[in-house]
C-alpha positions as CSV (number, residue, x, y, z in Angstrom):
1,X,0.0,0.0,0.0
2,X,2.9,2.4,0.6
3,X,4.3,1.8,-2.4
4,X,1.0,2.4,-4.7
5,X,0.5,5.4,-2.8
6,X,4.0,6.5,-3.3
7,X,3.2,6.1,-7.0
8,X,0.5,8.3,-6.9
9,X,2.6,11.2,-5.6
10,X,4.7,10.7,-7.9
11,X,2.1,10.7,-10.6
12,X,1.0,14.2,-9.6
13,X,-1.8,13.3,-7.0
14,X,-2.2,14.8,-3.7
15,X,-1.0,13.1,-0.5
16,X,-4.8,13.6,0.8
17,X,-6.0,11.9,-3.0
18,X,-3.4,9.8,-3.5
19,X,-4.2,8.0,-0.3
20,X,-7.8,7.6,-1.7
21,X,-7.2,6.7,-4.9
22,X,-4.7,3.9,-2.8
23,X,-7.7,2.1,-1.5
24,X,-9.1,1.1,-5.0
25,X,-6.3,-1.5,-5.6
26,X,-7.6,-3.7,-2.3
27,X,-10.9,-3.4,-4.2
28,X,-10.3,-4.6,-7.5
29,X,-8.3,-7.7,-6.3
30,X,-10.8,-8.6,-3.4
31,X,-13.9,-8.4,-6.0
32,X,-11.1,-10.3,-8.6
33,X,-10.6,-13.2,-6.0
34,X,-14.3,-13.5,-4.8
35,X,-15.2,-13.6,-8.6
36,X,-12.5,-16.5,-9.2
37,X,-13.2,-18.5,-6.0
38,X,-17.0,-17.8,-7.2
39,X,-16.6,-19.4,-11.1
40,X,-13.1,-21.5,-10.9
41,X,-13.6,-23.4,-7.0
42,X,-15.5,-26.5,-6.2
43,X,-18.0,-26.1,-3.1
44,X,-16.2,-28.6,-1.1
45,X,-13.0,-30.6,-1.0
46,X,-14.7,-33.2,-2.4
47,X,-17.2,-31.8,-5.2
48,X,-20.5,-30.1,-5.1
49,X,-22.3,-29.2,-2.0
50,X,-25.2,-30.6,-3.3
51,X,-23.5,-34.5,-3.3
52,X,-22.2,-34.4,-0.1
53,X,-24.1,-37.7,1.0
54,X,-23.2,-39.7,-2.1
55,X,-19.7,-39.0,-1.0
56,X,-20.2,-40.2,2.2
57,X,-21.7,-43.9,0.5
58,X,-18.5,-44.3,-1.7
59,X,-16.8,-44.2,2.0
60,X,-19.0,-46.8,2.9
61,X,-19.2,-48.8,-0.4
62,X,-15.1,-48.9,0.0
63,X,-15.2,-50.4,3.6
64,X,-17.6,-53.0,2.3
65,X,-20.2,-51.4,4.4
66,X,-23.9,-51.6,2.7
67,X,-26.1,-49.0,4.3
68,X,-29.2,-50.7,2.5
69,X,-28.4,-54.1,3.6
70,X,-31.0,-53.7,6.9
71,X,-29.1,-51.7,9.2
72,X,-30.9,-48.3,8.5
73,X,-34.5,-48.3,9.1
74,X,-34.9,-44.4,8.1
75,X,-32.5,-42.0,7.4
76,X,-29.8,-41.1,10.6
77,X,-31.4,-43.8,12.5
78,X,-29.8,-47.5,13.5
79,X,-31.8,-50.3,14.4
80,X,-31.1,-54.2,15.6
81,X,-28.1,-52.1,17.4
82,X,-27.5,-51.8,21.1
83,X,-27.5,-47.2,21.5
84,X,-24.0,-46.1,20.8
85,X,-22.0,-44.3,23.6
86,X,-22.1,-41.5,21.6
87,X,-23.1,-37.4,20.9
88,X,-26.9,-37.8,20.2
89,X,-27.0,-36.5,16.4
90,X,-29.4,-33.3,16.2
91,X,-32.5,-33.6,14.8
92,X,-32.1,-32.1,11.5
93,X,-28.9,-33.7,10.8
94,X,-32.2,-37.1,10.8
95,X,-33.4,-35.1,8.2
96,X,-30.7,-34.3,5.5
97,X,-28.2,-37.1,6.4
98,X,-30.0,-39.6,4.5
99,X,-27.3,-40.9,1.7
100,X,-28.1,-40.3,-1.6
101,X,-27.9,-43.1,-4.1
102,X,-27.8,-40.9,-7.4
103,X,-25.6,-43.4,-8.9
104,X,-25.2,-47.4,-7.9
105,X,-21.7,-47.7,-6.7
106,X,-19.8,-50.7,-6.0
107,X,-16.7,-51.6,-3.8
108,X,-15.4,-53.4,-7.2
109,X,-15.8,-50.1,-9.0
110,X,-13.4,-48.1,-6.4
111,X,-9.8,-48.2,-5.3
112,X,-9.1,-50.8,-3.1
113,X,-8.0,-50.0,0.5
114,X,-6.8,-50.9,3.9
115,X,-8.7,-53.2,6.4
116,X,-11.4,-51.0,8.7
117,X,-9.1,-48.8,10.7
118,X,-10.8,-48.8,14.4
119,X,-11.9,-52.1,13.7
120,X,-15.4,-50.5,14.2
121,X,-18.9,-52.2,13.3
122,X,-21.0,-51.5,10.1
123,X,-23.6,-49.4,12.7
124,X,-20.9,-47.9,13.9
125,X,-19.5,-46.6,10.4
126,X,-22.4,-45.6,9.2
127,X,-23.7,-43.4,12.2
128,X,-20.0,-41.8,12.0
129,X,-20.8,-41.2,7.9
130,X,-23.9,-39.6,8.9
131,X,-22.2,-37.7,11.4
132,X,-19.6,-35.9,9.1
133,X,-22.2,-34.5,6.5
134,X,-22.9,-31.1,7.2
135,X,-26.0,-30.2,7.7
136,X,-28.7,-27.1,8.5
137,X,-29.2,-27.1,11.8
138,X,-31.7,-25.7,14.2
139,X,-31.3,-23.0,16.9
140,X,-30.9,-24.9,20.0
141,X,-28.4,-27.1,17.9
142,X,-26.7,-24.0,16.6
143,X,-26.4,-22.7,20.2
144,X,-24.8,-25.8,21.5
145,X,-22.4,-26.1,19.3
146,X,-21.4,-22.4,19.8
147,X,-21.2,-22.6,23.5
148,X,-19.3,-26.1,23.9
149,X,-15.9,-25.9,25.2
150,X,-14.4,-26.7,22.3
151,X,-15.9,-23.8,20.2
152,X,-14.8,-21.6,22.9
153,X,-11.3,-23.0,22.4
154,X,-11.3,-22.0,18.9
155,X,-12.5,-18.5,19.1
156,X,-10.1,-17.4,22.4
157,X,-7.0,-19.1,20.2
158,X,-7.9,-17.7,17.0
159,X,-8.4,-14.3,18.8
160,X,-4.4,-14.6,20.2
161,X,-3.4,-15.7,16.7
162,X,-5.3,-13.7,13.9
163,X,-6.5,-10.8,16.2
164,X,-3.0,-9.9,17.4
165,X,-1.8,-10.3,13.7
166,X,-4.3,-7.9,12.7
167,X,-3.8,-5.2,15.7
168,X,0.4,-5.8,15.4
169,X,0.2,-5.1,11.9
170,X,-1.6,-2.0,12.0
171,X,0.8,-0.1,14.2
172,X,4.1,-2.2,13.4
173,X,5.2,0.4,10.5
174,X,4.5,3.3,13.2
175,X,6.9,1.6,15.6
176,X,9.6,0.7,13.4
177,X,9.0,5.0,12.6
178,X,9.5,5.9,16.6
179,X,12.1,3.3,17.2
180,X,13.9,4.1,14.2
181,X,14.1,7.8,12.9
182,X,16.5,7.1,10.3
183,X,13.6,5.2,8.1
184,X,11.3,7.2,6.2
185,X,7.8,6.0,6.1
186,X,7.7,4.2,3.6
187,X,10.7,2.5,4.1
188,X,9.1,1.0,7.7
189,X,6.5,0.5,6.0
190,X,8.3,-2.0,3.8
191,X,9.7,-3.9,6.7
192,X,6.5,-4.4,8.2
193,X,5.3,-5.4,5.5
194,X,7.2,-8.6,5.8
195,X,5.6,-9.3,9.1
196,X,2.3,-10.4,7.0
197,X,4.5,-11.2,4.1
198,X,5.5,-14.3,5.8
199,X,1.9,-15.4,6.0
200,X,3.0,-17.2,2.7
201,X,5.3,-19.6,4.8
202,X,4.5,-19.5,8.4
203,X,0.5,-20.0,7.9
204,X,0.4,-23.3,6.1
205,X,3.7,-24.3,7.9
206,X,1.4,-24.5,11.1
207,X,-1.3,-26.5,9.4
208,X,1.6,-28.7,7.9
209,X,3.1,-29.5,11.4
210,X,-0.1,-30.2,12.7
211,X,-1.1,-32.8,9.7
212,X,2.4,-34.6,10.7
213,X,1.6,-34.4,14.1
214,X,-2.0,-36.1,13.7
215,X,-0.3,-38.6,11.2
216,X,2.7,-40.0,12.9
217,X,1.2,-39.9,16.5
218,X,-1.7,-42.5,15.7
219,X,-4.2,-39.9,14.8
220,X,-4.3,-38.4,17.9
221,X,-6.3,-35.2,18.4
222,X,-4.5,-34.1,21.6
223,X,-1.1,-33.3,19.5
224,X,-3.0,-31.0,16.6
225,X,-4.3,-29.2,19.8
226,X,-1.1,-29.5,21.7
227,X,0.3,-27.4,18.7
228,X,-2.0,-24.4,18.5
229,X,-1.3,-24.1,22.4
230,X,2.8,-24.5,21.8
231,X,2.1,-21.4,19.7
232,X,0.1,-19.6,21.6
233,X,2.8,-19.8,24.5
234,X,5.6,-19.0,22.1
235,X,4.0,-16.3,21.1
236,X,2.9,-14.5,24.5
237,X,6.6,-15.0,25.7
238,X,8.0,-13.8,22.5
239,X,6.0,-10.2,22.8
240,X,6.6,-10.2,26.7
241,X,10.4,-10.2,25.5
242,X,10.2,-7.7,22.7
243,X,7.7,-4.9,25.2
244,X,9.9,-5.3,27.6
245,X,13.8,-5.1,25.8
246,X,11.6,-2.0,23.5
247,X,14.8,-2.9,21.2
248,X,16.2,0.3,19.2
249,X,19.0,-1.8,17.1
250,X,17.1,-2.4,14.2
251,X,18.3,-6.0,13.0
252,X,17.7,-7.1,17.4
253,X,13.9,-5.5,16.3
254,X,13.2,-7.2,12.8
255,X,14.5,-10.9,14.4
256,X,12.6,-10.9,17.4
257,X,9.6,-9.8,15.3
258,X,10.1,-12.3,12.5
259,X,10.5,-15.0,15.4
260,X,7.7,-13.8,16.9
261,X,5.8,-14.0,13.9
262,X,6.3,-17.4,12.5
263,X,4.6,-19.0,16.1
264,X,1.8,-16.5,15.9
265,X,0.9,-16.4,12.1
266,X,1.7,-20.8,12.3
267,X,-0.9,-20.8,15.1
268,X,-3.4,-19.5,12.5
269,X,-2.7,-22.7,10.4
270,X,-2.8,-24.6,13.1
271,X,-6.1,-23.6,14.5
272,X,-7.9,-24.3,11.3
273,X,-6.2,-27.7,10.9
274,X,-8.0,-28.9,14.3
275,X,-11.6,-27.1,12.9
276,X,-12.8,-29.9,10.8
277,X,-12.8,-32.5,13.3
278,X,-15.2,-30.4,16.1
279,X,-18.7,-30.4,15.4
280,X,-18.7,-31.6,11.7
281,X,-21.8,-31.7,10.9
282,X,-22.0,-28.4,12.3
283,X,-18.7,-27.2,10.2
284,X,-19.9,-23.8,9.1
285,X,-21.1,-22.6,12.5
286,X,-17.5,-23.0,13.9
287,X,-15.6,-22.1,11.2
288,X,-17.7,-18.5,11.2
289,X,-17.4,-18.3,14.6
290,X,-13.3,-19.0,14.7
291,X,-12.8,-16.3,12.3
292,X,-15.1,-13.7,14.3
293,X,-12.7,-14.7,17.6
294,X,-10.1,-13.4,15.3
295,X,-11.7,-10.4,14.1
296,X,-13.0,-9.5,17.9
297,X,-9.0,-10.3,18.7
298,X,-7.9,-7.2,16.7
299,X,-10.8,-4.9,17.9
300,X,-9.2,-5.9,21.4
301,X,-6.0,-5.6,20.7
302,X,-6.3,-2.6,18.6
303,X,-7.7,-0.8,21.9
304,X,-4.8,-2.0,24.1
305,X,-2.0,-0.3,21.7
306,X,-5.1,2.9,21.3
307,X,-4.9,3.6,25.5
308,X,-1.3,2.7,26.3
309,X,-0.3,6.4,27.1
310,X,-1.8,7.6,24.7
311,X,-1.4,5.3,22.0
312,X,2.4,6.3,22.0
313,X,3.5,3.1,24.1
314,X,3.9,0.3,21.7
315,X,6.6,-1.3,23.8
316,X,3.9,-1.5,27.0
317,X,1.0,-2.8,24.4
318,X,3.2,-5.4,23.0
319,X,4.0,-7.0,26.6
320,X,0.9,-6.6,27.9
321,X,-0.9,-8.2,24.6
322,X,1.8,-11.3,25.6
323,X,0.4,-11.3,29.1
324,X,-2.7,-12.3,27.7
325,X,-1.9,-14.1,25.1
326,X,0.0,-16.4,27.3
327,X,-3.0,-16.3,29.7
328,X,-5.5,-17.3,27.4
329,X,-3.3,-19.9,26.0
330,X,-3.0,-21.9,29.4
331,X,-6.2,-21.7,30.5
332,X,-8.2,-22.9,27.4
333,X,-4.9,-26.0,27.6
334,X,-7.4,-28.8,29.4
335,X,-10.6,-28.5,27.0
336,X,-10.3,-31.9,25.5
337,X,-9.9,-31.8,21.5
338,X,-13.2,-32.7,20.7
339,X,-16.7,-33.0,23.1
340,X,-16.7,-36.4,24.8
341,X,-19.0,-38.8,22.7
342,X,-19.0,-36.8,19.5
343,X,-20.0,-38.9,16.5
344,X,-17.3,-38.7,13.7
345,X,-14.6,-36.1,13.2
346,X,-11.4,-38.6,14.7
């Protein structure tokens, strides 16, 4: 953005118009990228929204598990089976999880694969299908998934992660400016720049960790959220350092930043890589209200730097923001990954 409004100046414009005519380029490429996701993007990972159950039988079909074969009596429901120890499954899901059988698909017509992994009955497999397809839910089902535990989890972590990205960004160029008279504007502009720059790296990185993590620890939940908590301490202790050294070399400044920033952008990643296992039937819900935690982070954080003398003290919000970054981070440590009985997601 510095740089395009530099280039206005320098085209005859204003500073007052130039930094106008500035905000059009954000515009053009967020309507560009909606447009592309809009026309270019499948719905899902896996196809159209609209046959989301079908994929759910291919699952089935390729575990040898037939769904027709007298183990549902109506759609969602199991019968001849014993009452699983399980999350009941809301209402609606009943309602839209039957499986659609657009096309007939056989096990002989898809890839062969391993043995059943939990060595879990057909009932079982099939209530955990129906568990995974998203559905509509209703209001009581929509307010229990966004006040479980492990909803809250999401939105306090997300908030450290994304909403101290957002609120360190914003005032990062006027720091480097106090700390360091000897830069022009632009110029730490350009340096903190590379604080979101290495979103291109240190986002997926944390997701990428987190996928090992899940794989080569026997799929175990507890280590993807083990992760997002590893960052979120990393990260408090990593601003409590930089508030409280206020460091006015400028190479000491841009490393402990850059440090910083690879455990608090990687905790983004991370976050999201635990998302689809809570609540997946309920998918949406969760992942909207993750990415308001994160938005309400940077209103929150965005105050802290605002009333620190004055908004002058950037060295006092960055410590402080660490205090409760660290906080949060412990105390949201014992919520187990997912609620206890939840049907599919593992």
């Amino acid at each position: 953005m510095p740089a395009v409004y530099d280039g206005f100046v320098h085209m005859g414009y204003s500073p007052g118009k130039s930094w106008r005519l500035t905000f059009i380029v954000p515009l053009v490429m967020v309507i560009l990228c909606g447009v592309c996701l809009l026309l270019f993007c499948p719905d899902t990972p896996t196809g159209k929204w609209s046959d989301r159950h079908q994929h759910a039988h291919e699952a089935l079909v390729i575990h040898g598990v037939d769904e027709t074969a007298g183990v549902v009596d109506v759609p969602g429901a199991i019968t001849d089976k014993a009452p699983l120890d399980t999350e009941k499954r809301p209402a609606s899901a009943s309602k839209d999880a039957g499986l659609e059988k657009k096309d007939t698909i056989t096990a002989s017509s898809l890839p062969p694969t391993f043995d059943h992994e939990a060595q879990m009955t057909k009932e079982e497999m099939l209530v955990t299908a129906q568990g995974e397809i998203v559905v509509k839910p209703s209001l009581s089902e929509a307010i229990r998934v966004a006040i479980s535990p492990q909803t809250i989890f999401h939105i306090l972590t997300y908030m450290n992660s994304f909403g101290g990205e957002l609120a360190i960004n914003s005032i990062l160029a006027s720091y480097y400016y106090k700390n360091f008279p000897n830069l022009t504007q632009t110029t730490a502009a350009n340096w903190a720049a590379m604080f979101g720059f290495l979103n291109f790296v240190t986002r997926p990185l944390g997701g990428i960790v987190s996928d090992l993590l899940y794989k080569y620890f026997n799929h175990n939940l507890w280590f993807k959220k083990a992760w997002i908590i590893v960052c979120g301490v990393i990260t408090g202790i990593m601003l409590i350092i930089i508030g409280r050294l206020d460091p006015h070399d400028q190479s000491t400044m841009i490393g402990l930043v850059s440090l910083m920033s690879i455990f608090l952008e990687a905790g983004n990643g991370a976050n999201f890589s635990l998302v689809p296992h809570v609540h997946p039937y309920a998918n949406g819900i969760l992942s909207g209200l993750t990415g308001a935690g994160g938005n309400l982070g940077g209103v929150i954080f965005a105050i802290i730097f605002r009333f620190m003398d004055g908004g002058a003290n950037y060295a006092k919000a960055f410590w402080v923001i660490g205090c409760i970054q660290l906080g949060v981070s412990l105390a949201v440590s014992w919520i187990p990954p997912l609620p206890k009985g939840q049907i599919g997601g593992h």
